[in-house]
Residue, then its C-alpha position, 0 to 999 in steps of 0.5 A: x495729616x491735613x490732607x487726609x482732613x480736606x483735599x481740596x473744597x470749594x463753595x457757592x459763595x455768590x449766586x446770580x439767578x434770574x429775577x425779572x422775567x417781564x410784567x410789573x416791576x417797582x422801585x423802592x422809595x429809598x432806592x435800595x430795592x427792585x421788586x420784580x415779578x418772576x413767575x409765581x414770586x416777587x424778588x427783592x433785589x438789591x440794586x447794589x449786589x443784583x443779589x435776591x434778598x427776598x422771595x414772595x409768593x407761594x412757594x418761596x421761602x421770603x425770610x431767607x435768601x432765595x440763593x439759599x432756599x430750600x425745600x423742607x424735608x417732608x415736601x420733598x415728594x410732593x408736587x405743589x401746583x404754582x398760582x402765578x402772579x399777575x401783578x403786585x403793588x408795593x407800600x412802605x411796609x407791605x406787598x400785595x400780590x394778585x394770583x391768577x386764581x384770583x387770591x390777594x395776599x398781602x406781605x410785611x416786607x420787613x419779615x417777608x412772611x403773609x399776613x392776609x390772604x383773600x379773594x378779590x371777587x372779581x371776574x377773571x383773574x386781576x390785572x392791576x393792582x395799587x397801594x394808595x399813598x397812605x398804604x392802608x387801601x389798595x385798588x385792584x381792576x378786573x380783567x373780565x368785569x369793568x370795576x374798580x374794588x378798594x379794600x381797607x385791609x386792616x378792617x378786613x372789608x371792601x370800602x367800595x366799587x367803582x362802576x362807571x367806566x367801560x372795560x378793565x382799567x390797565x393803568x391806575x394810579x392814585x394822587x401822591x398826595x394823602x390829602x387828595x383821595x383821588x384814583x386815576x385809571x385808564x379804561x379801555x376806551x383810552x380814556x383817563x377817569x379821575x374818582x374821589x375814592x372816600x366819596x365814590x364821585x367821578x370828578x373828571x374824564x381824560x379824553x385825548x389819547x387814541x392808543x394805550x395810555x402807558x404812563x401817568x406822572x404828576x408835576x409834584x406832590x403837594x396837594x394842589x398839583x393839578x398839573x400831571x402829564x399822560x403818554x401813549x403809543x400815539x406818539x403823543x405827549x399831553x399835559x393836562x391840568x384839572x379844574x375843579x367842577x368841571x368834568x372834563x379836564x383841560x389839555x395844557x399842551x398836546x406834543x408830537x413826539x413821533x415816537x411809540x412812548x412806554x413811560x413819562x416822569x416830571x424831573x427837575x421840580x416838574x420844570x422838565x419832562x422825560x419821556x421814553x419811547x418804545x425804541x430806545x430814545x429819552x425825549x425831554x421836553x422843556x416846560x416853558x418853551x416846549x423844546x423837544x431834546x433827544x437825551x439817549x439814543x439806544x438804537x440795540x434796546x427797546x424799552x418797556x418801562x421807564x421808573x424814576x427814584x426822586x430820592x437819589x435822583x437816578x432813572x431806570x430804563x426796563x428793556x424787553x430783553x429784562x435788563x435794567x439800566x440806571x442813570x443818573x436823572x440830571x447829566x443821564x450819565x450810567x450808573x449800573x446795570x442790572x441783568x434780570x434774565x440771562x436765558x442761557x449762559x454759553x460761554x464766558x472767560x476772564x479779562x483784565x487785570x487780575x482777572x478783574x472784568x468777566x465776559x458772559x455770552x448768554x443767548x443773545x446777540x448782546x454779550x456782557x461783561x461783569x465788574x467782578x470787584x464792584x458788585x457784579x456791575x454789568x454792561x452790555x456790550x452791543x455789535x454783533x447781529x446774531x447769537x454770540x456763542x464763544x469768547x476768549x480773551x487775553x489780558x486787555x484783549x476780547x475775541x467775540x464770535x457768533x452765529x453771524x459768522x464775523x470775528x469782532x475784536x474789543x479793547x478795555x477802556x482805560x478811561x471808564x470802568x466796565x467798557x468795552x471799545x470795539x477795535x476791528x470786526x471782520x464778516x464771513x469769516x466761516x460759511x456756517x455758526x462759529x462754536x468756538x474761540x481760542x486766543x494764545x497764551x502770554x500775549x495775544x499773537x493769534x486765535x484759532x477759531x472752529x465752525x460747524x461745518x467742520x473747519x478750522x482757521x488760525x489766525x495772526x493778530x498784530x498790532x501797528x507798530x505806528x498807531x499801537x491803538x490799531x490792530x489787524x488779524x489775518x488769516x494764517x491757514x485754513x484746515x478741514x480738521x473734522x468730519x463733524x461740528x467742532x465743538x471745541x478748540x484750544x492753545x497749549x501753555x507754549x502756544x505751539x500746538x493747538x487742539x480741536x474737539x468733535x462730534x466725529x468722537x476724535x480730538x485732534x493735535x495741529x501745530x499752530x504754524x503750519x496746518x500739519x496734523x500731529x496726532x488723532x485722540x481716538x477712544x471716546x465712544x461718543x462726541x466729544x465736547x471740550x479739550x484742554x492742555x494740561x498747564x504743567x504736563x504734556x498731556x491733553x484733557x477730553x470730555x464727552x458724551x460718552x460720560x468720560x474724562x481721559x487723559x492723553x499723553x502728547x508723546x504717543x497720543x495713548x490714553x493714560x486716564x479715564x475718568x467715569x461720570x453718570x451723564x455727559x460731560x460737557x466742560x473740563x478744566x484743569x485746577x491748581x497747576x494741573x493737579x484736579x480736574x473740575x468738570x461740568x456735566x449735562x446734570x447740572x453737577x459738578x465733580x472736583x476729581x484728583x488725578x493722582x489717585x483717580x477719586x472724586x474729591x467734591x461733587x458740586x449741586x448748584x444748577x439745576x440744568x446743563x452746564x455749558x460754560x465755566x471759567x477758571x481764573x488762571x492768576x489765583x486758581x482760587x476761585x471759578x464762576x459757572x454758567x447753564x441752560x438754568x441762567x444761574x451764574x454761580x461763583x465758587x471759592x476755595x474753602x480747603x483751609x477753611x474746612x481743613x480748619x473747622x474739620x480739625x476744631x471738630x476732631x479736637x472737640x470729639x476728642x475732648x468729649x471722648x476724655x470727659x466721658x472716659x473721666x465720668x465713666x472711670x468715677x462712676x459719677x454723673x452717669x446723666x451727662x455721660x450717657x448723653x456724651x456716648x450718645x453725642x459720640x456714637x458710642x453703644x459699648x458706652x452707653x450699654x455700660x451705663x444702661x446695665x449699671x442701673x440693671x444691676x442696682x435694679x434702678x428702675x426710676x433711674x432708667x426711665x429718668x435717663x431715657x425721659x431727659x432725651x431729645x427726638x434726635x438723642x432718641x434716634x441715637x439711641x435706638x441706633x444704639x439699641x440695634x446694635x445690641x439686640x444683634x447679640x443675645x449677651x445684650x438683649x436683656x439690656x435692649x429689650x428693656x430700652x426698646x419697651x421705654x421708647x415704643x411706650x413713649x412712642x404709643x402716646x407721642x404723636x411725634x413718634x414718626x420721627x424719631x423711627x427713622x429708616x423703620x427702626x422699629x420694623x428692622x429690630x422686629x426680627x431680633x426681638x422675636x428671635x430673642x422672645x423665642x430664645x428666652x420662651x424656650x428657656x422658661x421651659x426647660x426651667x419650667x421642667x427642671x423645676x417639676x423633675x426637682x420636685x419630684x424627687 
């Protein structure tokens, strides 16, 4: 019985999406949080989880989790045109976002929801945004217009404008200290201009720098700090420290530090400065001797923003690539990292124990792996100088291939979580883009590897019976296999026979120990994407772009199966010991198919573009993460017992309120509650027995006291109910008089759109007339009777 209940049902449990797509980026003060621009949204993103806790913008629905928003009904149909964010600034408990159509809306971070709404009247859409340290006045710069507008948003008014400067501010910064009312912005002219914002003065002007000034940081937060240092993309470092009276400010020190500098923090108690420069590098800069000393030297990232949390003590180092690293601000030791823009995932595979660690090829030349058990923390592995386009992966073993053309071979190290140690790489391995890597079963003994130009290579892989750290691959043999790009390559389960895919519309079976052809998989009308060996059978799985699956039996290469989707299938994978087949199209759905019978089971709706990777884990079989062009990573979970279980609690339910309802209606007591229990059930003959005992005791005021206790919902119920009756002219009295109690209601609700769902009304309207015809023509030959009678 419990298989006719749920087959088999997996669920999103955990959603990966993209959060950050380059612009203003904040840390919360506690640590906890990134608030990252994304387009028309702000995201929330727990620094734990890299999940989305919140949304703010337009269209996001903040108090709910992005992962799970989703469009109300009536909007379905409705195009809403996105007013993009420019910046946003962030307090203690609010967030104010600035909208190219030159709104401010200001959120509660608690609720998510807005709170005021306003225009900026500025010239041009605004560029910079900035919460004073108190959080209850916000500056914002213009883009077209050289002024500064502070806005007391509690008081709902502009407390001033500050004119005095050439250009829009790019950067602007308040004291961290409350006591101190100043505003510090950088103008066009790269010049540093201090006001008292509650006098409106100009105490000082900054004059040093050359270039863009990028980053602006104090030595402490108390309020006699007037000691604060400045970076630009002169390559220079200035300390400065204000004087009272004095307009100009006086440079402490001036530093060359050879290095274009995205952004400046004063650590240790202001005793160190660090610096982070375009290129990758972390300079710190000794407060008393002036010693420059390289801290970090990442030579693959450039960096565009450097944030720093005084609560926990930790660094966060934004790249251009939208990936955001974290360290611990004393030893610069990693702590996390965080993915904010995959592009497109291509590929990915298990690795490790129990298939702990996930290895993500997105389009880059960086590929990631995942620590699946901590949270999704990521590392980014660095090596390859082009696109990485397949992985494949046994045990402690990774093989990496790309658009480069090299095959490059990692290890997992056993003295740090979440690494990668490159073992060997060798250049040229194919003449043109390496699509595909397969590695063997049971312990890595080789790989085979595929290109687009058409060939395939099986390679031996051996490990030094000397040094067991060292390993080698050579290449075994070299083949022509397909007209076309192979797309697609694959070991079986005894790692003798190998299977290559193509866009020639054929799959084919080689021996992996001798370059001998077995067989040709013909049929497919179309190219075909992926190919797969079935775990328990001697069969072989294709998918193509003719939006078919097949199955092929390895004995006489025949076709056994097919499988019919709507648009390409790019991925399959066999699940459960070889008993369903789970298949990633071009749609972004996925279908759960059940081979014994040839039936959909499940059809999965979670990305929004096509599917190119999935990755099934093959210790459990228990759950499986999906990857796209739409850049969501998506892990999905078995949840058959769960919905067997809540499946089987439901019927148990419906058929103890069946029993209750027979009980009511066999005494004839408490017609009320029954009535709403047939309606619950979807049970007409019920709820018409009930109607029609109060027809017959002529209860006009019980009638409509049972229609008038109805909800919208037990309304739609009900007139389901009353179409089911007027079909039968036996019923239609019974109808009629139900169907006149609603559209009376109706008439006076101006809800009533919603309890006519599907046109209920205009679908019932032909009965009625049928009905209303019947009974005229009966009143008539009454009507005649009654005059032949008196005649008489």
């Amino acid at each position: 019985m419990l298989a006719t209940v749920c087959e088999k049902s997996y669920a999103a449990e955990a959603r990966y999406s993209n959060f950050y797509a380059g612009g203003d980026i904040t840390w919360s003060a506690d640590g906890q949080y990134f608030y990252c621009l994304n387009g028309a949204s702000v995201h929330q993103v727990a620094v734990q989880t890299s999940l989305i806790q919140k949304s703010f913008g337009v269209n996001s629905n903040s108090s709910t989790s992005a992962a799970d928003t989703k469009k109300p009904v009536e909007l379905d149909n409705i195009d809403v045109e996105e007013d993009t964010i420019t910046c946003f600034a962030v307090s203690h408990e609010h967030l104010v976002t600035a909208h190219r159509s030159g709104l401010l809306r200001l959120w509660e971070l608690a609720s998510g929801k807005l709170v005021k709404l306003w225009k900026a009247q500025h010239k041009g859409p605004v560029i910079r945004i900035e919460f004073s340290p108190c959080g209850s006045i916000i500056c914002t710069s213009g883009g077209a217009d050289a002024t500064l507008r502070l806005w007391d948003f509690s008081n709902n008014s502009c407390v001033g404008a500050l004119k005095d400067f050439p250009g829009p501010a790019w950067l602007l910064v308040f004291h961290p200290n409350v006591l101190r009312r100043e505003i510090y912005a950088v103008c066009a002219d790269n010049t540093i201009y201090v006001w008292n914002y509650q006098t409106k003065k100009l105490l000082h002007k900054m004059r040093g720098h050359i270039s863009m000034v990028t980053g602006i940081s104090f030595k402490n937060t108390e309020a006699d700090c007037n000691e604060l240092v400045t970076v630009s993309r002169d390559k220079v470092v200035i300390v400065w420290e204000l004087e009272d009276q004095k307009l100009e400010s006086k440079q402490l020190k001036v530093l060359p530090l050879f290095e274009e500098l995205e952004g400046v923090i004063f650590a240790d108690e202001g005793r160190k400065i660090i610096a982070a420069s375009g290129s990758g590098k972390l300079l710190e800069v000794d407060g008393k001797t002036w010693r420059i000393r390289e801290l970090l030297s990442q030579t693959d990232f450039q960096i565009s923003r450097l944030l720093n949390c005084r609560e926990l003590k930790q660094l966060a180092l934004v790249t251009s690539e939208q990936n955001i690293l974290i360290y611990d601000a004393e030893n610069l030791s990693p702590i996390k990292q965080l993915v904010g823009n995959n592009d497109e995932i291509l590929d990915m595979c298990f690795m490790g124990d129990n298939d702990r660690y996930l290895a993500v090829a997105t389009n880059s030349k960086h590929f990631k792996l995942y620590d699946t058990e901590r949270d999704m923390n990521c590392q980014l592995i660095v090596g390859h100088t082009d696109t990485v386009m397949s992985l494949a992966a046994s045990q402690n073993l990774l093989i990496s291939v790309g658009k480069d053309c090299s095959v490059r071979l990692w290890r997992l190290r056993h003295d740090q979580e979440c690494s990668l140690e490159p073992l060997l790489q060798q250049d040229n391995c194919h003449t043109s883009t390496i699509g595909c890597v397969a590695m063997t079963h049971n312990g890595a003994t080789g790989f085979a590897s595929v290109s687009q130009d058409g060939s395939m290579k099986v390679w031996q892989l051996a490990r030094d019976k000397q040094d067991r750290n060292a390993y080698s691959f050579n290449l075994r043999y070299a083949a022509l296999s397909h007209d076309k790009e192979v797309n697609c390559v694959a070991y079986a389960p005894n790692n003798k026979l190998i299977a290559t895919a193509s866009q020639d519309k054929t799959a084919k079976i080689w021996l992996s120990d001798s370059n001998s052809l077995q067989g040709i998989l013909r049929g497919h009308t179309r190219g075909v994407w992926s190919v797969r060996f079935s775990p328990v059978d001697q069969i072989v799985l294709t998918s193509s772009s003719d939006c078919t699956l097949r199955l092929w039996s390895l004995s006489n290469f025949a076709c056994l199966k097919r499988f019919d989707q709507e648009c390409t299938v790019l991925r399959a994978e066999f699940l459960d010991h070889g008993k369903f087949i789970l298949s990633a199209a071009s749609d972004g759905l996925l279908k759960l198919w059940n081979i014994k019978t040839n039936t959909c089971l499940q059809s999965l709706d979670e990305h929004n573009d096509r599917i190119w990777a999935l990755a099934v884990s093959g210790r459990s079989n228990r759950f499986f993460y999906t990857g796209g062009a739409d850049s969501k990573l998506i892990r999905f979970g078995d949840v058959t017992q769960a919905t067997r279980n809540e499946a089987l609690d439901q019927r148990q339910a419906t058929l103890e309120q069946e029993q209750t309802l027979h009980s009511l209606l066999h005494a004839q007591k408490q017609l009320h509650k029954a009535f709403v229990l047939a309606l619950n059930l979807d049970k007409p003959k019920a709820s018409y027995d009930i109607i029609n005992h109060f027809v017959r005791e002529r209860d006009d005021d019980g009638l409509r006291q049972l229609v008038d206790q109805l909800n919208v919902d037990q309304r739609v119920a009900l007139l389901q109910h009353v179409k089911a009756w007027t079909t039968n002219s036996r019923h239609s009295q019974v109808g009629n008089l139900i169907l006149r109690h609603l559209i009376g209601d109706a008439l006076h609700d101006p809800k009533a759109r919603f309890y006519n769902n599907g046109n209920m009304v205009e679908v019932l309207t032909p009965y009625v007339q049928r009905h209303f015809k019947r009974v005229t023509e009966l009143n008539k030959e009454l009507a005649f009777l009654e005059f032949i009678v008196k005649c008489m």
